[in-house]
C-alpha positions in Angstrom: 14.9 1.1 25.9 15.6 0.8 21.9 13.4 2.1 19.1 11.8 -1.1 19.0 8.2 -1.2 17.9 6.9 -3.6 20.4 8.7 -1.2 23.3 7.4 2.1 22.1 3.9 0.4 22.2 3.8 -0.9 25.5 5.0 2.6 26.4 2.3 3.9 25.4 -0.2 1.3 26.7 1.5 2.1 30.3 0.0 5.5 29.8 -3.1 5.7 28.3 -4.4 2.2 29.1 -8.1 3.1 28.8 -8.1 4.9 25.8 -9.7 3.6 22.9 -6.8 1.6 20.2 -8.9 -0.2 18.0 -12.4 -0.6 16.9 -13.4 -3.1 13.6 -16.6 -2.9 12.3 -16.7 -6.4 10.1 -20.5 -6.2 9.0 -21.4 -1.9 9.4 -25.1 -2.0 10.4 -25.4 -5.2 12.3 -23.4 -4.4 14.9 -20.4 -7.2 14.4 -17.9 -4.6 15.5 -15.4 -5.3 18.4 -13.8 -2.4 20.0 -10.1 -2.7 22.6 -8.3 0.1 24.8 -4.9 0.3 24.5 -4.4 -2.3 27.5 -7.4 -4.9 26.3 -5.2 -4.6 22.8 -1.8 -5.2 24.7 -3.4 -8.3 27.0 -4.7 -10.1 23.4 -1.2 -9.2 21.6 0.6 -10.9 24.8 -1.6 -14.2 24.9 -0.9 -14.5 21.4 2.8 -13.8 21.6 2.8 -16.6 24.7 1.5 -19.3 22.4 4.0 -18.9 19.8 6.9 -19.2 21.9 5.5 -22.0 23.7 4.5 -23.6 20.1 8.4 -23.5 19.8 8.7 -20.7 17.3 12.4 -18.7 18.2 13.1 -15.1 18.0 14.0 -14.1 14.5 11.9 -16.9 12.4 9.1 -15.4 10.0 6.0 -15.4 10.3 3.0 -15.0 7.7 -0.2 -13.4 8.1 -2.4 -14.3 5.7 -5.6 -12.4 7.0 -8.3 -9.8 5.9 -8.2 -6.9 7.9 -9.3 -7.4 11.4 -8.6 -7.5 15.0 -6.3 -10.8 14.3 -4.2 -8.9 12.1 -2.9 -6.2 14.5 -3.1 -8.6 17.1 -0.7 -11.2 15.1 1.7 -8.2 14.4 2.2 -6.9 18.0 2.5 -10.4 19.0 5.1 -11.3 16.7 7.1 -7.7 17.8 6.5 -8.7 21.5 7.9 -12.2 20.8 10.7 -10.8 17.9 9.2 -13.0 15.4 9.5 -11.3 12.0 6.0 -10.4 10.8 5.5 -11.1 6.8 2.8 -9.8 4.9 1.2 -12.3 2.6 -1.3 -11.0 -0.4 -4.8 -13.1 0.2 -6.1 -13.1 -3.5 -3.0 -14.9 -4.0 -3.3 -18.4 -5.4 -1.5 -21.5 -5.0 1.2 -21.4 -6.8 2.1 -17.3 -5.8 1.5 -18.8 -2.2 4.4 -21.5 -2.8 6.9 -19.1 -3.6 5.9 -16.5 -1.2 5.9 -19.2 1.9 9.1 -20.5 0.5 10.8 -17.0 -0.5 10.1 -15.6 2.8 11.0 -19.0 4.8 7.8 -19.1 7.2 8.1 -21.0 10.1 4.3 -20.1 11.2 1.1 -18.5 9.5 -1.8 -17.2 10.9 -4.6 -17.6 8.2 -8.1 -16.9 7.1 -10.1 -20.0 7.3 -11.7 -18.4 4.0 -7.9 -19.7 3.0 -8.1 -22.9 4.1 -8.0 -25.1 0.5 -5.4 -23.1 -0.7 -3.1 -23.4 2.4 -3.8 -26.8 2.1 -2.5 -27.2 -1.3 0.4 -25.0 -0.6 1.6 -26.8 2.8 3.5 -29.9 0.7 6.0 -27.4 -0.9 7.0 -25.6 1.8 9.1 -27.7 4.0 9.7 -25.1 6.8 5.7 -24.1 7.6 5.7 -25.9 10.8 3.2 -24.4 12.9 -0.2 -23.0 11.5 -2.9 -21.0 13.4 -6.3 -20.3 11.7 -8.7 -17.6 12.2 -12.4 -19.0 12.4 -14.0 -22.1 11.0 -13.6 -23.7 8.0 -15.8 -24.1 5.0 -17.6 -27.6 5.1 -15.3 -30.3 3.4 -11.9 -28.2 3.2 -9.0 -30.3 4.1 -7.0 -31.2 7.4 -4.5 -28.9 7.8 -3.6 -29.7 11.4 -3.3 -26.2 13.2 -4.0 -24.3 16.0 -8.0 -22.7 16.5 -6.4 -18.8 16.6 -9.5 -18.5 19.9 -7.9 -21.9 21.3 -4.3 -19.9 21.5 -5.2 -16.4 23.1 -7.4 -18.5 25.4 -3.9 -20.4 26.8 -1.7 -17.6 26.6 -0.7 -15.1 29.3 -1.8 -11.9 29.3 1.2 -10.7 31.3 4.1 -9.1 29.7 7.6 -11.3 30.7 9.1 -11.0 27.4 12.9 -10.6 27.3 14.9 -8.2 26.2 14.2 -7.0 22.1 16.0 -4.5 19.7 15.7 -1.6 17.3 17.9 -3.9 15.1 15.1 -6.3 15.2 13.9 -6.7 11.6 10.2 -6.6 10.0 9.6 -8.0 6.5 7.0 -5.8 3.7 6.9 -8.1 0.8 6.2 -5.7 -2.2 3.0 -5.7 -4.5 4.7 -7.9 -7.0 3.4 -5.3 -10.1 6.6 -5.2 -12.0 7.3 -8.9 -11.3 8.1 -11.5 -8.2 7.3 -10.1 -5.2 10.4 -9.0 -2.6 10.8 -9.0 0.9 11.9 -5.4 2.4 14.0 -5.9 5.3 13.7 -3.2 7.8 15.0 -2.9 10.9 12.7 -1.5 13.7 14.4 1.9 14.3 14.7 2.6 10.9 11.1 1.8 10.1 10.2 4.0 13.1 12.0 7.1 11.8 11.5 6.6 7.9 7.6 5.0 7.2 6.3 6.3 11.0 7.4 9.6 11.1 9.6 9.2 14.1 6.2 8.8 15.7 6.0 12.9 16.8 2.2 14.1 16.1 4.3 17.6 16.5 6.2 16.7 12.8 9.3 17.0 15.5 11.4 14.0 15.6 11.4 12.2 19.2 15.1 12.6 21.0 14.9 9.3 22.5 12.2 6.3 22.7 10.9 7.4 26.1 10.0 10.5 24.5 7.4 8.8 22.8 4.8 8.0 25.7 6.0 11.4 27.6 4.5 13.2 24.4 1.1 10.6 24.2 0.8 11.6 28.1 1.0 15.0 27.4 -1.2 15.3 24.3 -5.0 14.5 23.9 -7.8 12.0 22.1 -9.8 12.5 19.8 -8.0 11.9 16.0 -9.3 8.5 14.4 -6.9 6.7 11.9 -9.1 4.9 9.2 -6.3 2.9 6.9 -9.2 1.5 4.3 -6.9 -0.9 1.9 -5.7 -4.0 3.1 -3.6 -4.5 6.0 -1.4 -6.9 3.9 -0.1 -4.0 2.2 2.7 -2.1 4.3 1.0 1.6 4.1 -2.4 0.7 6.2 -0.1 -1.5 8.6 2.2 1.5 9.0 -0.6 4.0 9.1 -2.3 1.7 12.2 1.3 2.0 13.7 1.5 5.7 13.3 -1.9 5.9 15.4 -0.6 3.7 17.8 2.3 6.1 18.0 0.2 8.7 18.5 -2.2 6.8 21.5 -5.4 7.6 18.8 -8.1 5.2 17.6 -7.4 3.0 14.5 -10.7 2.4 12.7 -10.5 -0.8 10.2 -13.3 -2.4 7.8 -12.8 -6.1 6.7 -13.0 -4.8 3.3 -13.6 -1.6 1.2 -17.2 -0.9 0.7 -18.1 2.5 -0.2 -21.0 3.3 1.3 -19.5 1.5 4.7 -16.6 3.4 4.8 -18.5 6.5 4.6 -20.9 5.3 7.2 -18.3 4.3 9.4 -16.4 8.2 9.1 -19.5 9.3 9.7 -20.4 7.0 13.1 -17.0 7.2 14.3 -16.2 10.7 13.9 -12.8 10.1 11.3 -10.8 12.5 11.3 -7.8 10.9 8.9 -8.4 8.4 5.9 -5.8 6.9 4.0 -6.8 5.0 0.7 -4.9 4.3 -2.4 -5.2 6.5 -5.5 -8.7 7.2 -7.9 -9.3 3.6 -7.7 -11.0 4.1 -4.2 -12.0 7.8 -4.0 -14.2 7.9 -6.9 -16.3 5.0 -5.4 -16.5 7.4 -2.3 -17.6 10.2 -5.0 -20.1 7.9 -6.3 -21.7 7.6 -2.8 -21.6 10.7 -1.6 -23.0 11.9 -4.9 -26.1 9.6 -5.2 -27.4 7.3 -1.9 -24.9 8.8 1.0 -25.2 12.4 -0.1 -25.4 14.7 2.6 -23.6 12.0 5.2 -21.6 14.2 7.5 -18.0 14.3 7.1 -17.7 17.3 9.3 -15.0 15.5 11.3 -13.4 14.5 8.4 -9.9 16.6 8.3 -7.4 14.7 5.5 -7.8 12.3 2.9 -4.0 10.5 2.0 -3.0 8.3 -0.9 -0.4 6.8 -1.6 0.3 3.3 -3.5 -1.7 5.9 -6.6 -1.8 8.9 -7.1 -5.4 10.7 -6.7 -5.6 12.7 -10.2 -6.2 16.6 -10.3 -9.6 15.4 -12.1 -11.0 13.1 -9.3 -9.6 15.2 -6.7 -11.8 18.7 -7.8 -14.8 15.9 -7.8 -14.3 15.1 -4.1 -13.6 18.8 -2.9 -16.9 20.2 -4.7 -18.3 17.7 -2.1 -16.4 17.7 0.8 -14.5 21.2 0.6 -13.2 21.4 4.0 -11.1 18.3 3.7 -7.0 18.4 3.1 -6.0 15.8 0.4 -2.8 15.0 0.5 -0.6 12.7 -2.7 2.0 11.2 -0.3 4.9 9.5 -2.3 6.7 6.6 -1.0 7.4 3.0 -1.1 8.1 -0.6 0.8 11.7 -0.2 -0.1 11.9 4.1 1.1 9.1 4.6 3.6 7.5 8.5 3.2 9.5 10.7 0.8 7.2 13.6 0.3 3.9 15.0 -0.8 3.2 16.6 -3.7 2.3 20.1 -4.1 -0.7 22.0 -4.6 0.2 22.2 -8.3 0.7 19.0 -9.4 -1.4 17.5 -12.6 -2.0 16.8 -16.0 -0.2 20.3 -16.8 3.1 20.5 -14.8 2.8 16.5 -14.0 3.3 14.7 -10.1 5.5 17.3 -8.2 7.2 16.7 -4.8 8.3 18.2 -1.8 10.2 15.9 -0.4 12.3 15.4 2.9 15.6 16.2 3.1 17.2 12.7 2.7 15.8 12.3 -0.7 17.6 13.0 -3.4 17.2 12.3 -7.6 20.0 10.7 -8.6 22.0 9.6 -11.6 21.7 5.8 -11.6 25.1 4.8 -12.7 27.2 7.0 -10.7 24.3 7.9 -7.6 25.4 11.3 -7.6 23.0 14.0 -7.8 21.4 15.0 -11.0 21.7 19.1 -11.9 18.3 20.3 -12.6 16.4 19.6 -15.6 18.6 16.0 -16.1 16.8 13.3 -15.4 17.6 10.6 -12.5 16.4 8.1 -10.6 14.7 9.2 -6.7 16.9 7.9 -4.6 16.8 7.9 -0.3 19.0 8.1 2.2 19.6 7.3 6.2 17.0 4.9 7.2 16.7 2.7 5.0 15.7 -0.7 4.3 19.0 -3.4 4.6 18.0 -5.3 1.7 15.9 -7.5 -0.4 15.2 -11.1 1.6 16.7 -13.9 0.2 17.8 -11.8 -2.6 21.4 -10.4 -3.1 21.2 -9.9 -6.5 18.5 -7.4 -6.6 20.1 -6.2 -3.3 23.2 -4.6 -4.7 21.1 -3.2 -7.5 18.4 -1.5 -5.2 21.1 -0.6 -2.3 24.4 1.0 -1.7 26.1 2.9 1.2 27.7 6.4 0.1 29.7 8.6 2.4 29.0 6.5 5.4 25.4 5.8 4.7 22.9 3.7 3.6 21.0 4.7 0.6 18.1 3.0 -1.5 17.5 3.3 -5.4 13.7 3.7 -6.2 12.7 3.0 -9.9 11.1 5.8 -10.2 12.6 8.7 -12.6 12.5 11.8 -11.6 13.7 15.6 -12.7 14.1 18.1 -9.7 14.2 22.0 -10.0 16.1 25.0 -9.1 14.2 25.0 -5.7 14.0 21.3 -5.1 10.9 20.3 -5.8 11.0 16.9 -7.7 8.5 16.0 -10.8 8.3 12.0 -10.9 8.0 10.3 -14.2 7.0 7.3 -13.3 8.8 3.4 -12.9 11.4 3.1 -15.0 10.1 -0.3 -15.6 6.8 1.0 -16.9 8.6 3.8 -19.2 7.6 3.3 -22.8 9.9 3.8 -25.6 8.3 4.7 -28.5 10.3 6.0 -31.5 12.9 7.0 -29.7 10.8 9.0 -27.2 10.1 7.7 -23.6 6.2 8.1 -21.9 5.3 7.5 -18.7 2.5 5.9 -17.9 1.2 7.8 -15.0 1.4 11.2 -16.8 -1.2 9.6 -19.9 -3.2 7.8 -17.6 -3.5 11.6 -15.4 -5.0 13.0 -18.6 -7.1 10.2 -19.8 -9.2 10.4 -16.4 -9.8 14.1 -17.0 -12.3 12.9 -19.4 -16.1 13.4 -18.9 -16.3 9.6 -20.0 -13.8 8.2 -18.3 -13.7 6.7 -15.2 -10.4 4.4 -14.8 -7.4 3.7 -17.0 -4.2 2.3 -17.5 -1.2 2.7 -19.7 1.1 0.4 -21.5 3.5 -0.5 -24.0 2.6 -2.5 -27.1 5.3 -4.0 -29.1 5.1 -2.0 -32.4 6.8 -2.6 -36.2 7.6 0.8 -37.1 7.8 2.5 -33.4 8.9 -0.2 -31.1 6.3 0.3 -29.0 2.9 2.5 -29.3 1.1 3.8 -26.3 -2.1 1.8 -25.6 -5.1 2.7 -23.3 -7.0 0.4 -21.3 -10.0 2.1 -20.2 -13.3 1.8 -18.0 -16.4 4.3 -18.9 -18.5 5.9 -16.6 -21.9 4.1 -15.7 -24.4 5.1 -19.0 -21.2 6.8 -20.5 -21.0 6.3 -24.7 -18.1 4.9 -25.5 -15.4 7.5 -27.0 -13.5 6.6 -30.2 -10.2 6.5 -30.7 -10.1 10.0 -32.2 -12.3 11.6 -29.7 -9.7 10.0 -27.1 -6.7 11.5 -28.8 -8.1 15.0 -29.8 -9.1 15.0 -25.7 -5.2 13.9 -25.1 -3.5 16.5 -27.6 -4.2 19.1 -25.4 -3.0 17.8 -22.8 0.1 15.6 -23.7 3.4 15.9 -26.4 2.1 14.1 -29.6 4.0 11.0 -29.4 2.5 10.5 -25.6 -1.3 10.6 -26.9 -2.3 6.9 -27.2 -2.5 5.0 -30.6 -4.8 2.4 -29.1 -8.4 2.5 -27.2 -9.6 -0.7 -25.5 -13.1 -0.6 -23.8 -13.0 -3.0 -20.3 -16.1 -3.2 -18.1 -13.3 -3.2 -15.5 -9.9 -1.6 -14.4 -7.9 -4.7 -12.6 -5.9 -3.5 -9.8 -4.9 -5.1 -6.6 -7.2 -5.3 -3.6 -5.2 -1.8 -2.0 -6.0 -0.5 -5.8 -2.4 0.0 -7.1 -2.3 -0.5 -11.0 -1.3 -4.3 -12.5 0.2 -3.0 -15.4 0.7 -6.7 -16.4 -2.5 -7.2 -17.1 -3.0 -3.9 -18.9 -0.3 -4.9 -20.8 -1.7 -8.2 -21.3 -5.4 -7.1 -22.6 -4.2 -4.6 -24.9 -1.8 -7.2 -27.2 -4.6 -9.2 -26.9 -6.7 -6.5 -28.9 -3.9 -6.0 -31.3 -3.8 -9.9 -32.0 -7.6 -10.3 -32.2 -7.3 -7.1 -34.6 -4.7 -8.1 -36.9 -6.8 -11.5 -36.8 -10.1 -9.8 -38.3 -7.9 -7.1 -40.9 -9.5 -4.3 -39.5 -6.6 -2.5 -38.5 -3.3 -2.5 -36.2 -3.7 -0.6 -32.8 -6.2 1.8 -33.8 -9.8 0.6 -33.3 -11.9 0.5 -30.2 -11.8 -2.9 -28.5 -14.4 -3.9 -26.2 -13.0 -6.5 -23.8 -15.3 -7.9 -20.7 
């Protein structure tokens, strides 16, 4: 037995078989909630697997899942790990044309799909050459296209529910295409064993890595129920599928909504007795706030033990708001990424003060980029990780040898995040490097304006960008959302708020009003279109003469 993710699982399964794995509540309230034991959840992952062999698909092609969260989606995953068929993420608010490239980029064989997705799966299908087999989840809309697959209740109902698989491999890969914010998106190669160690936490609910792979099921055996995993962004992004895995790994309960609704989610902690949330960033805990502070106040969360983001950050602002309401509960700012896995967590002291600080593991180090030798303290590098790693980029070998190098016998990745580290090792992150702006010689990081901006009565999102500038370069722009009722700040109550907070030349030079933060569906920033809305309000200011960068905007 290898650290192969499909192995480990059916170890576990062989042991606590009528434990409780997974439980989705599509509809909270009406009852449309399904709920599998460990060896229901390995009988519907086997059926599945089944069909796609039989349907001719081979072990190492790809294969998309282009789902909401669901029973389907973990299903589709352990299938395609049973059957060593490369799972690949796809984003569903992508459209056609981001479809195209992803299907083609990540040469699918096979996709498993929303019927919700039906029209644009249709439109995507001519361009992508290799898509040979398709498998849809539900019905489809009235009048949306032929598209010639396989009913997704028609192949479980064929399939075996036996095992019989051959053979498989911790070398055995599984694809995490990245959030495509600072451009294309990339597929992270991983192989199983290194996934296992780096993103799961060498599945060990003790924090002690496992010795070997039949370690695993000895320590499930041995242990108890009774923790509940509720991953609330989208599987499609890596950190909820990883965070389902890392309950698996620990034979617990994964709790999943279709999609994040506040109140739901807190309704659904509440009925099923959560004990662990992950969510991503301000974006989704102040909704929670919201709730718990108007129509759910006085829900119990007594169960409730840690809230983790990562994807965001959860500023010191939004985090006080949350503990005033809920102050039994551990929150934790874990730092990692598709191409690293977990790095660290930040420390107690982290915010707009001393900025995002980091204790991290022991294979992280901050780097300097051009050499990838460690930085002396104070200098400022580039985080960098080491050991299990990712092999590469996907159909990419350009942006392969950029983002990874072996040094002293091992593999190591390059993040883009910059980074300083002290004299005890704790590491303060900057932010991207991709993000930094340069203005007038001095470099801001987004992350660290956007942390004091929130800290504002009046605020209740932002972003930060670069705006090309004629006597800076660039100037530091803010795109901000208001609190409901809120009265919109100007620009000088904005920056007199920053100044005590931030260097001068951080402090933004430009305020535009939106009725809405854009993020993606797991809440991470799109910096692209922050970037995008505040040249806008430049251009529509320089149009009217009443000023360059420094008037409110409002923007819908």
């Amino acid at each position: 037995m290898e650290y192969n993710l499909a192995d480990l699982f059916e170890s576990v399964v062989d042991v606590v078989p009528d434990r409780e794995a997974l439980v989705h509540i599509d509809h909270p309230g009406t009852g449309a909630e399904r709920r599998l034991t460990y060896a229901e959840l390995d009988a519907a992952a086997n059926r599945l697997a089944h069909h796609l062999l039989g349907a001719g698909l081979r072990p190492g092609e790809h294969l998309g899942l282009h789902l909401y969260n669901g029973v389907e989606y973990v299903q589709t995953v352990l299938a395609c790990l049973k059957a060593r068929i490369v799972p690949v993420n796809v984003n569903y608010r992508y459209m056609e044309e981001e479809l195209v490239y992803l299907y083609r980029d990540a040469d699918l064989a096979a996709l498993v799909f929303d019927a919700e997705f039906t029209d644009r799966v249709a439109a995507a299908l001519p361009r992508t050459e290799k898509l040979r087999h398709l498998v849809r989840v539900g019905t489809p809309p009235r009048g949306a296209p032929d598209t010639r697959c396989t009913a997704f209740t028609e192949a479980v109902a064929a399939g075996s529910p036996e095992r019989g698989f051959g053979p498989r491999s911790g070398d055995d890969l599984f694809i995490i295409y990245t959030g495509g914010t600072t451009g294309m998106p990339k597929g992270v190669m991983w192989r199983q064993e290194d996934l296992f160690f780096s993103g799961l936490g060498g599945g060990a609910p003790t924090g002690e890595p496992v010795k070997c792979p039949e370690e695993l099921a000895e320590r499930v055996a041995a242990g108890g129920e009774g923790i509940a995993f509720f991953p609330t962004p989208p599987l499609m992004h890596g950190t909820s599928t990883l965070t389902a895995f890392i309950g698996f790994n620990f034979g617990q309960r994964v709790v999943l909504h279709s999609r994040f609704v506040p109140h739901e989610v807190l309704r659904t902690m509440e009925k099923e007795r959560v004990t662990s949330v992950s969510l991503v960033g301000d974006a989704m805990l102040r909704p929670l706030i919201d709730a718990l502070s108007g129509p759910l106040r006085g829900v119990d969360l007594s169960s409730l033990f840690s809230v983790s983001s990562s994807g965001a950050i959860m500023s010191e602002t939004v985090r006080e708001q949350f503990l005033a309401l809920v102050p039994h509960v551990m929150l934790l700012n874990n730092f990692g990424s598709s191409e690293s896995g977990f790095n660290g967590t930040a420390t107690d002291d982290s915010g707009p003060e001393k900025g995002f600080r980091l204790r991290v593991n022991g294979r992280t180090q901050v780097v300097d980029p051009a050499t990838c030798a460690p930085v002396a303290p104070g200098e400022v590098g580039r985080i960098a990780q080491r050991g299990h790693v990712p092999l590469g980029y996907y159909n990419d070998p350009v942006k392969t040898a950029e983002t990874f190098f072996r040094r002293g016998g091992e593999r190591w990745v390059l993040l883009g995040d910059m980074a300083t580290v002290d004299d005890d090792g704790v590491v303060t992150v900057l932010g991207r490097g991709s993000q930094c702006i340069n203005t007038g010689g001095e470099k801001v990081y987004p992350e660290e304006v956007e942390q004091a901006l929130k800290a504002h009565p009046d605020v209740y999102d932002a972003l930060v960008a670069g705006v090309p500038d004629p006597r800076w370069g660039h100037h530091v722009a803010a795109v901000v959302e208001l609190r409901a009722g809120a009265r919109p700040p100007s620009l000088d109550d904005i920056r007199h708020h920053c100044r005590a907070r931030l260097a001068g030349y951080k402090v933004p030079r430009q305020l535009v009003i939106t009725h809405r933060i854009q993020r993606s569906p797991s809440g991470k920033a799109d910096y692209r279109w922050a970037r995008a809305v505040a040249v806008e309000a430049v251009e529509a200011a320089e149009e009217s003469g009443s000023g360059r960068g420094t008037a409110l905007t409002e923007r819908s």
